[in-house]
C-alpha positions in Angstrom: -157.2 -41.9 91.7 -153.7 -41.4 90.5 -151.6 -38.5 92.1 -151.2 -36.6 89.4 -155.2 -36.4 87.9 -156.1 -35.3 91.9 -153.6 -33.0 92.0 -155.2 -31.6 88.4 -158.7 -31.3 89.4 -157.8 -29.3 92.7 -155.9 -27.0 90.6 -159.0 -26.4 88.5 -161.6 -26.1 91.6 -158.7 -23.6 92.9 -159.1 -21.7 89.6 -162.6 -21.8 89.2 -163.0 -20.5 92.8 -159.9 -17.6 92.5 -162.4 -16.4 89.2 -165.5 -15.9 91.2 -163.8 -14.4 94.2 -162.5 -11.9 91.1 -165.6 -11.6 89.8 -167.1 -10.5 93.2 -164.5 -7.6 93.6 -165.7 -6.7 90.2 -169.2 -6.4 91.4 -168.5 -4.3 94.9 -166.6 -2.3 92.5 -168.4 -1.4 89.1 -172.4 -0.8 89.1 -172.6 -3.6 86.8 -173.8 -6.8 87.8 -173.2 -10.1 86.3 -176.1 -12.7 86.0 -175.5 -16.0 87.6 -175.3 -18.3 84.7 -172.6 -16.4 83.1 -170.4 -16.7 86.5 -171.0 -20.3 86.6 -170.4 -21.2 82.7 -167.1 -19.2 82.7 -166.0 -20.5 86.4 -166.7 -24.1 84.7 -164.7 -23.1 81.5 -161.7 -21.3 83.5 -161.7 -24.8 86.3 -161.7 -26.8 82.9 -158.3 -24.8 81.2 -156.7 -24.9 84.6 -157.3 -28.4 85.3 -156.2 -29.5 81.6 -153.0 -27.2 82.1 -151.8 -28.2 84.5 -152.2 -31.8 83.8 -150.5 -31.2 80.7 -147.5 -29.3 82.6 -147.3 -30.9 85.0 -144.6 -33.3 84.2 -142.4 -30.3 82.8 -142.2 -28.8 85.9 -138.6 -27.5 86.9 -138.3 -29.4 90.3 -141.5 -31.6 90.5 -141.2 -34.0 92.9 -143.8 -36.5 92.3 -143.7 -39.7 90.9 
C-alpha cells in the first residue's frame, strides 16, 4: 500500500473516531440520545470526507515531506 493512501485512511479512522468521541459528550451532556445506526452511518460518512481530503490535499501541503 502506497504511503500516501495509508496515510489517507488513518486520517479518516482518526476522523470517524474524533466524531463519536463528540457525539458521546453530546450524550453525557443533552437528555437526548442518539440511536446507534445514525452514529455509525455519519461516523462512516465523516471517515469517508476526511479520508478523501486529505488524499486530495495532501500533495498541497506547505512543508510535506513525503515522497
Amino acid at each position: 500500500m502506497k504511503p500516501r493512501t495509508k496515510s489517507s485512511l488513518l486520517w479518516g479512522v482518526v476522523g470517524g473516531l474524533a466524531f463519536l468521541v463528540l457525539v458521546q459528550g453530546y450524550e453525557l451532556l443533552a437528555a437526548e440520545p442518539v440511536s446507534v445506526p445514525a452514529k455509525v452511518g455519519v461516523a462512516l460518512v465523516v471517515a469517508a470526507g476526511a479520508a478523501l481530503a486529505t488524499y486530495a490535499t495532501q500533495p498541497r501541503l506547505f512543508g510535506n515531506e513525503s515522497p
